[in-house]
C-alpha positions as CSV (number, residue, x, y, z in Angstrom):
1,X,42.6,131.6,-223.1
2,X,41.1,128.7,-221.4
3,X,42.8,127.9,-217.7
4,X,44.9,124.5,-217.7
5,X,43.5,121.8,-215.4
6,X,45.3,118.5,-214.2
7,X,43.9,114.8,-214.6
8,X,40.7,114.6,-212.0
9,X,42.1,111.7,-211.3
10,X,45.1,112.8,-209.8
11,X,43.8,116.0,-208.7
12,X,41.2,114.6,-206.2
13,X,43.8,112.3,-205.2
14,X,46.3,114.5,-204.3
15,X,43.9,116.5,-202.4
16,X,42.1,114.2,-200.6
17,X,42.8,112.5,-197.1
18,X,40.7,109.5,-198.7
19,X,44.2,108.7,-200.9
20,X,45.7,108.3,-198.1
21,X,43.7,105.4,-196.8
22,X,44.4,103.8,-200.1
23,X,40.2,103.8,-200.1
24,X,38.7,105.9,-202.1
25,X,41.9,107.2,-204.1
26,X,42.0,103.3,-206.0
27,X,40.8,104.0,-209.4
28,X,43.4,106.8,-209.5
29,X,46.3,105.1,-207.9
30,X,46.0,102.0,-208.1
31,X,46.6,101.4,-204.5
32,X,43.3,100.3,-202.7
33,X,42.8,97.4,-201.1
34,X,42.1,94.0,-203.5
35,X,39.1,92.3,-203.1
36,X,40.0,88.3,-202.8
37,X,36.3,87.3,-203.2
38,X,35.7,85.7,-199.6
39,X,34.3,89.1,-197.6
40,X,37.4,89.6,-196.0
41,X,38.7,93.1,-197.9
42,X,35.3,94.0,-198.3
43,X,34.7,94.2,-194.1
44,X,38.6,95.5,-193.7
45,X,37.3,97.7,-196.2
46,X,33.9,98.9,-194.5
47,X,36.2,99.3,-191.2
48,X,38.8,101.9,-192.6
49,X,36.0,103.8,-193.9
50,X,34.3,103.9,-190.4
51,X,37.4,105.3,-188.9
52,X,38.0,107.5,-191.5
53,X,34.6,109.2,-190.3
54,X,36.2,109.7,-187.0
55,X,39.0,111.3,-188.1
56,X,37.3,113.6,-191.0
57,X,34.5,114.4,-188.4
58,X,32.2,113.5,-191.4
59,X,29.2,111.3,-191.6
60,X,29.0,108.0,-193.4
61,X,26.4,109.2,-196.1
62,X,28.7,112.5,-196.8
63,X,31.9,110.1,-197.5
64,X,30.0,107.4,-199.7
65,X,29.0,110.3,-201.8
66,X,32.1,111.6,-202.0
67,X,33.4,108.5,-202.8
68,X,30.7,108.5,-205.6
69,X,31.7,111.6,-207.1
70,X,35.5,110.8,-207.1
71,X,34.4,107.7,-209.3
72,X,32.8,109.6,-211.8
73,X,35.6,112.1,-211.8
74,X,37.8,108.7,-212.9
75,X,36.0,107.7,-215.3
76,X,38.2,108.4,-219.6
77,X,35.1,110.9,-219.4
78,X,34.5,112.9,-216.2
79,X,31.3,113.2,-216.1
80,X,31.2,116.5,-213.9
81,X,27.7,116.6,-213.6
82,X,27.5,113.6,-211.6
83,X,30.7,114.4,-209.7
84,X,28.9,118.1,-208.6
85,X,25.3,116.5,-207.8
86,X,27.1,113.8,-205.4
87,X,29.4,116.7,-204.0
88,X,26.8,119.4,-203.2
89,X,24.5,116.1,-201.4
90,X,27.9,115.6,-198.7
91,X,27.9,119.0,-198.4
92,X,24.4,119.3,-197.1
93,X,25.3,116.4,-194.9
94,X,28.4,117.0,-193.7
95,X,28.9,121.7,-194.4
96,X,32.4,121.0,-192.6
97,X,33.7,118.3,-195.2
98,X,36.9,120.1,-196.4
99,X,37.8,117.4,-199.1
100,X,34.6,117.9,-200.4
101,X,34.4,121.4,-200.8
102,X,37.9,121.6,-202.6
103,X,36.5,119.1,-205.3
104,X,33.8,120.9,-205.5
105,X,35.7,123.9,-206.6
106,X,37.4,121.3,-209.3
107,X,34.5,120.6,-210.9
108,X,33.3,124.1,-210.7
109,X,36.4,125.1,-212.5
110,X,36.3,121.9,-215.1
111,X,33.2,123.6,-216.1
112,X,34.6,127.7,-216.4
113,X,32.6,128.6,-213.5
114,X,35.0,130.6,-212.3
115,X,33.4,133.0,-209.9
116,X,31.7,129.5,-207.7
117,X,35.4,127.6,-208.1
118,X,37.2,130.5,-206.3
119,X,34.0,130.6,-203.9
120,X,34.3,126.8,-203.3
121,X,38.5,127.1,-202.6
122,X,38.1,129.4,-200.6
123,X,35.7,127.5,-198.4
124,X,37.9,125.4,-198.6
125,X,40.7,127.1,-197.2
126,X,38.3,128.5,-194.2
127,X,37.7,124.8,-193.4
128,X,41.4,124.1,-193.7
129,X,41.8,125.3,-189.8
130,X,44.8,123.0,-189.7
131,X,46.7,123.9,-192.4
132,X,47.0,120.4,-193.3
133,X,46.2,121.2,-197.2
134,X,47.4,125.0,-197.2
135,X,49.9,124.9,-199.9
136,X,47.9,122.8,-202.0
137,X,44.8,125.5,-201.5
138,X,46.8,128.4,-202.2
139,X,47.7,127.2,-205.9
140,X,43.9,126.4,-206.4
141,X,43.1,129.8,-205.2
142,X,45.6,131.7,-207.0
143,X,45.5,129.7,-210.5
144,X,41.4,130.3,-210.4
145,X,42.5,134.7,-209.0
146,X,44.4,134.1,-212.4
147,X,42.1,133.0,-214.6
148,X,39.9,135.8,-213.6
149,X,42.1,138.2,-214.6
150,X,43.2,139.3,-211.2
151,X,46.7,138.2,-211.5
152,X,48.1,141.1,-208.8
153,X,46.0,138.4,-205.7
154,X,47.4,135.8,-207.6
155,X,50.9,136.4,-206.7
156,X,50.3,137.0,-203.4
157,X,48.7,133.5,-202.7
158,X,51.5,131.8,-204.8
159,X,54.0,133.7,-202.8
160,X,52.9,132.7,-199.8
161,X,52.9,129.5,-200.9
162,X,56.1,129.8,-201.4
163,X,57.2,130.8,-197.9
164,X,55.2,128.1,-196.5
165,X,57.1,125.3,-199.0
166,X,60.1,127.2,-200.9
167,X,61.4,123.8,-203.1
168,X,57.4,122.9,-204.0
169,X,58.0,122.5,-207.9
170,X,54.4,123.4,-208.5
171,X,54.3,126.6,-206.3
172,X,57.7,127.7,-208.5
173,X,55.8,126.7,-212.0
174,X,52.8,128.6,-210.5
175,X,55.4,131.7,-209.5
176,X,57.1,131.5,-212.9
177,X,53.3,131.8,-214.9
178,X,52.2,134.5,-212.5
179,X,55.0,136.9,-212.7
180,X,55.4,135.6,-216.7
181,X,51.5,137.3,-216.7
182,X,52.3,139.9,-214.7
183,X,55.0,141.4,-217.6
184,X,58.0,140.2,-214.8
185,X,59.9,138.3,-217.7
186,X,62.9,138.5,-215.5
187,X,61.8,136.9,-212.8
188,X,59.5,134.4,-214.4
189,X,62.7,133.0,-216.2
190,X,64.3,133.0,-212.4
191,X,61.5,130.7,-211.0
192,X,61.4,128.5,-214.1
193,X,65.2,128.0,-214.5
194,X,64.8,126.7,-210.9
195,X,62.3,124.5,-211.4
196,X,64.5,123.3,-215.0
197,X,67.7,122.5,-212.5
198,X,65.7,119.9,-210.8
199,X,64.0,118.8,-213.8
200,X,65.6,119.3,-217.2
201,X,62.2,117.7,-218.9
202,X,59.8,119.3,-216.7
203,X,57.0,120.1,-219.2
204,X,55.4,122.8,-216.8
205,X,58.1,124.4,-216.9
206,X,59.2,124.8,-220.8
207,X,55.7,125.2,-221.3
208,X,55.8,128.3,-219.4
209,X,59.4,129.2,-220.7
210,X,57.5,129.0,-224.3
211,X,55.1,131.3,-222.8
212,X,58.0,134.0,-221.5
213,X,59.5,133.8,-225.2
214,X,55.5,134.1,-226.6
215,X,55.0,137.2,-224.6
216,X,58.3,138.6,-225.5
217,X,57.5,138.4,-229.0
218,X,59.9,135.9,-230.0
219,X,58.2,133.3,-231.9
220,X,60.9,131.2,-232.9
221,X,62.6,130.7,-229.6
222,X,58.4,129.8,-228.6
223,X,58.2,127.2,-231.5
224,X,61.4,125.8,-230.5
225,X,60.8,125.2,-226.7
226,X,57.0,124.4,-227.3
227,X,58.3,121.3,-229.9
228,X,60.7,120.4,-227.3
229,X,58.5,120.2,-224.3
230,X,55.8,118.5,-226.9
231,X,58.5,116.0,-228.0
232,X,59.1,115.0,-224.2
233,X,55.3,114.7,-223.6
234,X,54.8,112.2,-226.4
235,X,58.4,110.3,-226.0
236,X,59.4,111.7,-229.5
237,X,63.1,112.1,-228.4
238,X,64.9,109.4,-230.2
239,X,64.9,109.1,-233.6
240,X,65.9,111.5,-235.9
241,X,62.4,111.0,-237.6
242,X,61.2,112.0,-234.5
243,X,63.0,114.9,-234.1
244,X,62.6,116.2,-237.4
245,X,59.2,115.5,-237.8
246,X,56.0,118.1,-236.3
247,X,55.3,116.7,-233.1
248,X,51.8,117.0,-234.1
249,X,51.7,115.2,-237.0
250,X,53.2,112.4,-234.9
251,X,50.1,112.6,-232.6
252,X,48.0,112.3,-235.4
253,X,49.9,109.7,-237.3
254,X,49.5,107.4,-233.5
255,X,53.4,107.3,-233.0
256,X,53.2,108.2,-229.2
257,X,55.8,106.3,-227.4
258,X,55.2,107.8,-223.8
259,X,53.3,105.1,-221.9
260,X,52.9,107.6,-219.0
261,X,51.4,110.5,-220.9
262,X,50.2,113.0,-219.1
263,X,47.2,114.2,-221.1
264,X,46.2,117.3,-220.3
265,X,49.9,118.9,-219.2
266,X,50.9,117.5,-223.0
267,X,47.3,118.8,-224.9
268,X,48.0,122.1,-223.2
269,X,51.4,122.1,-224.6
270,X,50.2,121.4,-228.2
271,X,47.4,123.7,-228.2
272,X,49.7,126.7,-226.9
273,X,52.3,125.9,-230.0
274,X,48.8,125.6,-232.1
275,X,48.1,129.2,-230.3
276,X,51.9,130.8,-231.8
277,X,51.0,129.2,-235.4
278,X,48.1,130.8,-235.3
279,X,49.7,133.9,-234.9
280,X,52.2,133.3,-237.3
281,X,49.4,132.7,-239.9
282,X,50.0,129.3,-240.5
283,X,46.6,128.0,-240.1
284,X,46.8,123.9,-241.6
285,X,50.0,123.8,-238.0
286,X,47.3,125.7,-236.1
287,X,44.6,122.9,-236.9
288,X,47.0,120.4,-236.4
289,X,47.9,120.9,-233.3
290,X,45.2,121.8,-231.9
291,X,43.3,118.2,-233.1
292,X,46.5,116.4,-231.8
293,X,45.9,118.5,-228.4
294,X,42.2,117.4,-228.4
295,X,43.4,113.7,-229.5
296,X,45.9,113.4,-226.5
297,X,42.9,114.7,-224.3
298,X,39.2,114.1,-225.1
299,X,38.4,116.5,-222.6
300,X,40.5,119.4,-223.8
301,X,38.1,122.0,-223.5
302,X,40.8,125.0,-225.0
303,X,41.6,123.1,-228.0
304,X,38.7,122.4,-228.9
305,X,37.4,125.3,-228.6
306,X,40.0,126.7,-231.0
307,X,38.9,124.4,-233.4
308,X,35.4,125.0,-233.4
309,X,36.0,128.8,-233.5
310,X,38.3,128.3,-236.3
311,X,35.8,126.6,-238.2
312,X,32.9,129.0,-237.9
313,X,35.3,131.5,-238.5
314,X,35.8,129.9,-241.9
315,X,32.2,128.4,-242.8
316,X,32.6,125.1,-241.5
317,X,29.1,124.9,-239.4
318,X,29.3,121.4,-239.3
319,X,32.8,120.8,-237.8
320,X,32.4,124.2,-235.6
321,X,28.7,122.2,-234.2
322,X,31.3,118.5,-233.3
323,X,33.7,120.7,-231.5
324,X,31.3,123.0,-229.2
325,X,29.3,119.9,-228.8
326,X,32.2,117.4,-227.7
327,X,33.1,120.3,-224.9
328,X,29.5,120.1,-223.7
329,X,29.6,116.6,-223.4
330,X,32.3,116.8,-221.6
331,X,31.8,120.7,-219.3
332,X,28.1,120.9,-219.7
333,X,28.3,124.2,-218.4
334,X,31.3,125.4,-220.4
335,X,29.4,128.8,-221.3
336,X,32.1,129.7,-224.5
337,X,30.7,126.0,-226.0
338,X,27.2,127.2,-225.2
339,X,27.4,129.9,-226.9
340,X,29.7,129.0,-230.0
341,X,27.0,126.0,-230.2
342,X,24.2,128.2,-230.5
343,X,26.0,130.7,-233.3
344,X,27.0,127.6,-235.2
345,X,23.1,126.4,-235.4
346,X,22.0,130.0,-236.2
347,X,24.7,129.8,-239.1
348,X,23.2,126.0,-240.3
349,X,20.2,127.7,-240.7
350,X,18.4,125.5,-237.4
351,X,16.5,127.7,-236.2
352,X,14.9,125.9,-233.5
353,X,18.3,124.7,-232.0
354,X,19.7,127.8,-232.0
355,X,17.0,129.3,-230.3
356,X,17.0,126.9,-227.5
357,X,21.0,127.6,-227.6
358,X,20.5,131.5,-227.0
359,X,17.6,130.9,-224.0
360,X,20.4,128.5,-222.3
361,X,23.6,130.8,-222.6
362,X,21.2,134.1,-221.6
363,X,19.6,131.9,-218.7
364,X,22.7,130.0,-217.6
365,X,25.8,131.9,-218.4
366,X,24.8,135.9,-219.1
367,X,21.6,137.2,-219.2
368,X,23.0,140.4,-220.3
369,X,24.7,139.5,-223.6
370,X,23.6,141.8,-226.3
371,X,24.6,139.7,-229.1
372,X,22.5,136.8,-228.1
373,X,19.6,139.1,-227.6
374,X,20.2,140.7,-231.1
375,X,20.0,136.5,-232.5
376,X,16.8,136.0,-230.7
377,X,15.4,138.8,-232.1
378,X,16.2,137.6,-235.9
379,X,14.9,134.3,-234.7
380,X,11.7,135.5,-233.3
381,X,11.0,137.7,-235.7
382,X,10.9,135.0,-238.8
383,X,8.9,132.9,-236.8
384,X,6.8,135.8,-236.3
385,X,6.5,136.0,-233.1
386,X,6.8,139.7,-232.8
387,X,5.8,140.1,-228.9
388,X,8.6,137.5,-228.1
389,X,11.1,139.7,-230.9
390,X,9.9,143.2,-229.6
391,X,11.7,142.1,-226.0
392,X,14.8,141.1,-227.0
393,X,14.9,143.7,-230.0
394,X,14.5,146.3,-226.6
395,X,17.0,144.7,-224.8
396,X,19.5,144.8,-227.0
397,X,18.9,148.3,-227.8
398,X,19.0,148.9,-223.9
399,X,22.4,147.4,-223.7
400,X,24.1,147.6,-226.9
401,X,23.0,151.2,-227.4
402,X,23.4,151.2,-231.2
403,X,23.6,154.6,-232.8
404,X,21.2,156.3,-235.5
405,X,22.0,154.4,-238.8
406,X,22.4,151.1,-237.4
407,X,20.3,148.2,-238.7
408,X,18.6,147.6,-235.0
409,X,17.4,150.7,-233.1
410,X,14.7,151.8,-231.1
411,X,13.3,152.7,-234.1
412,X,12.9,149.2,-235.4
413,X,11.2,147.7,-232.1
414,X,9.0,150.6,-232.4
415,X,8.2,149.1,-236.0
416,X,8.1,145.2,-235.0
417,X,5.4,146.3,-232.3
418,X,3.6,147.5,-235.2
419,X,3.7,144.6,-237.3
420,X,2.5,142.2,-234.4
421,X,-0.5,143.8,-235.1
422,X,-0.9,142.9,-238.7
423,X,-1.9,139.3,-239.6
424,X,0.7,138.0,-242.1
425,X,-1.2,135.1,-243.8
426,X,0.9,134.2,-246.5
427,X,4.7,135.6,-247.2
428,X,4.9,138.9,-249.3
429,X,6.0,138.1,-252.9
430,X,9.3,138.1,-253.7
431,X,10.7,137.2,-249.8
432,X,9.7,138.7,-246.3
433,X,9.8,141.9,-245.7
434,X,11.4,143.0,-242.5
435,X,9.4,145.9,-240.7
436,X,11.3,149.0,-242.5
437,X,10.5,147.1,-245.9
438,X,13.8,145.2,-246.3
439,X,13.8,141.8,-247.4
440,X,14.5,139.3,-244.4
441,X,16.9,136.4,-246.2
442,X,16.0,133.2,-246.0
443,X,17.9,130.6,-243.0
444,X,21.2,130.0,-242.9
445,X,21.6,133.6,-245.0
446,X,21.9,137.1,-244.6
447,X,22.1,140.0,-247.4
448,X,25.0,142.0,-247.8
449,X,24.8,145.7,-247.7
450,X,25.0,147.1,-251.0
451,X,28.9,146.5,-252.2
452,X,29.4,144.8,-249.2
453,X,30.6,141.2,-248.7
454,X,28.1,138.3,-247.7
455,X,28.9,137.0,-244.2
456,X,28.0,133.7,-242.2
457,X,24.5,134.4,-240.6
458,X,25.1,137.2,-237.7
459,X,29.1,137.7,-237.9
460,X,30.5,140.7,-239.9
461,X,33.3,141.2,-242.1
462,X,36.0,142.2,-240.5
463,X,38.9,144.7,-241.8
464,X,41.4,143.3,-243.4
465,X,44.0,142.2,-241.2
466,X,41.8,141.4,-238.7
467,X,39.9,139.1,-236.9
468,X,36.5,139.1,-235.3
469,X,34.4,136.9,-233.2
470,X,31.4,135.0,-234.5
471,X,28.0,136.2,-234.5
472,X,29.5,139.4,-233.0
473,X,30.4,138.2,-229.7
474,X,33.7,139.0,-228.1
475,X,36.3,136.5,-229.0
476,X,35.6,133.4,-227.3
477,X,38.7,132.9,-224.5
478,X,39.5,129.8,-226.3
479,X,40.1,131.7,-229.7
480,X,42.5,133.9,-228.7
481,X,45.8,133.4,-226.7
482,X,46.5,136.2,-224.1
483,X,49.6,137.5,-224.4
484,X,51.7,134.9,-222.7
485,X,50.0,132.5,-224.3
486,X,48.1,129.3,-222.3
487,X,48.2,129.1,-218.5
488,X,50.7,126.3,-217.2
489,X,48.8,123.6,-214.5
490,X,50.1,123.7,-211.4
């Protein structure tokens, strides 16, 4: 699924020399200097910051940036676009501004981009000439290797981690999901049973111990740790209502007794166990949990998105277009919410919306997706513009390469080029007709084939006992759990 991130807050703390000033670090920790009102802070203030230049070998303009970007980072909302503009402007000031450049991959990675967060670390780590942030680059380097699929790299940067710092809880929870990914049940358990000695509550590690049993097929031993760890997140350990009760529904119902909630460890946690009931065909626990994942954490992009794929799945346009949209708001560039967006507009019917949906995700995220360009052909085409339908109609031929007897073919852009030439005044009788003569259904409709079922506009019908994507994209990442379920922050 979706990869696991810590607070911002405490991430750019914890990787910035700023924190250690007590400067920038404030919002997050709660240890910068307090202003008394008569000037004097604010010039002790002004003077740290001036030998913090010295010793970062940065310039002024690159650190009050940066100290910019860390505030928007803090705020209940990230707002990441912010954070990135500031970062990328102390980067062209200052190339050599190592704290900057490891944010930078952060908010690269808040937003998916995977590919430019794994650039961004490991500029990072060139910068990093000495070794002062090593460890702490290696498990950025290695989570985003294992996000990417390339789990194999992933374990090599997390073992070396581990030689550099062998008692680092985080490089052992990161050793436990790697190998846990890898198939190395065995030694995943090893790591994690290490990491549960030290810390018998550590919710990294049951969450990836819920993950072993996932990927091993047993569900029950899953549910059980997963409730556990989810009961420690929320303080739910006390009462026997507590402990009888869905954790979930105790989210929900606001009986969350931990004051020191960590909200993203503890929505990952929920929206894994929402992950196994989904699996377990218990859809109303799925929902549940995933809503008290995205409750506990506004910005829960995986949740989320499990919602709002669950609801286009089942017809609910509406709900599917809150949930893509809330994960915009909050990863503008979160291309899975770009795209789920722009299906759930084509399924309302807006046509307009989710053709501006389609133009983003090609432009911004993969100008090669065949599905999108199949949608922007049906779009085109009932606005009847046939030039702009003829393109994409060829494109997806070109890259879907659909076989004779399939509704789209080369055949039928051969056709649509035809009817651009025909002026079309007023509708045929009886509906539009389509350029091989069948009737184009109205929006926010499509016509079943003949003792067929009637799908949501674009998706199929899929066998029974199975699942499919909407509008026939490949299952978005935050739809379906890999085996192993989520990946554990570091």
């Amino acid at each position: 699924m979706f990869k696991k991130l810590n607070k911002p807050c405490a991430r750019v703390a914890a990787y910035s020399m700023i924190a250690a000033f007590a400067l920038l670090g404030s919002a997050c920790t709660g240890s910068g200097v307090k202003d008394k009102g008569d000037g004097t802070d604010e010039a002790v203030k002004e003077a740290m910051k001036d030998e913090l230049v010295l010793l970062l070998g940065t310039k002024r303009e690159a650190l009050d940036l940066f100290e910019e970007a860390e505030a928007a980072l803090s705020k209940g909302v990230p707002d990441l676009a912010v954070a990135k503009e500031k970062l990328e402007k102390a980067l062209a000031i200052s190339p050599d501004f190592l704290e900057a450049q490891f944010n930078l991959g952060f908010v690269y990675e808040s937003n998916g981009q995977l590919d430019k967060a794994l650039e961004a670390y490991v500029k990072a780590q060139q910068l990093d000439r000495l070794n002062t942030h090593s460890v702490s680059i290696m498990l950025a380097v290695g989570r985003t290797q294992s996000l990417k699929g390339d789990s194999e790299a992933a374990l090599k940067n997390f073992e070396e981690a581990h030689r550099l710092d062998p008692e680092n809880l985080a490089v052992l929870n990161a050793l436990g999901t790697a190998n846990s990914k890898a198939g190395k049940y065995k030694e995943a358990t090893e790591y994690v049973t290490k990491v549960l000695r030290s810390e018998n509550e550590n919710l990294t590690a049951l969450n990836t111990l819920a993950q072993i049993y996932t990927a091993e097929n047993n569900r029950s031993m899953a549910v059980y740790v997963f409730k556990k760890a989810a009961r420690v997140a929320i303080g739910a350990i006390k009462t026997d209502e507590e402990l009888s009760a869905e954790p979930a529904i105790l989210v929900l119902s606001d009986k969350v007794s931990n004051a020191n909630l960590d909200q993203d460890l503890s929505a990952d946690i929920f929206n894994n166990l929402g992950m196994i009931y989904l699996k377990m065909d218990q859809m109303a626990l799925a929902v549940y949990n995933f809503t008290a994942a995205a409750k506990l954490s506004p910005t829960h992009v995986e949740s989320r998105l499990n919602v709002g794929s669950i609801y286009l799945r089942y017809l609910n346009y509406d709900g599917a277009k809150a949930q893509f949209s809330a994960v915009l708001a909050a990863a503008p560039e979160n291309c899975v919410a770009k795209l789920g967006l722009a299906a759930s507009n084509y399924a309302k019917g807006d046509r307009d919306d989710s053709l501006a949906g389609y133009k983003d995700y090609l432009a911004a995220c993969d100008v090669n997706h065949a599905s999108s360009h199949l949608q922007l052909q049906r779009i085109f085409e009932r606005k009847e513009d046939f030039v702009s339908a003829v393109t994409h109609c060829e494109k997806f031929v070109e890259l879907a390469k659909p076989k004779e007897g399939d509704p789209v073919t080369a055949a039928y852009c051969g056709a649509l080029k035809n009817m651009g030439s025909l002026k079309r005044d007023t509708p045929v009788e009886g509906g539009e007709k389509g350029p091989d003569g069948e009737e184009i259904p109205p929006e926010g409709e499509e016509i079943a084939p003949e003792g067929g079922e009637i799908a949501p506009e674009g998706e199929e019908i899929a066998p029974e006992g199975e699942e499919i994507a909407p509008e026939g994209e490949e299952p978005p990442p935050g739809g379906e759990a890999p085996e192993g379920g989520e990946i554990a922050p570091e």
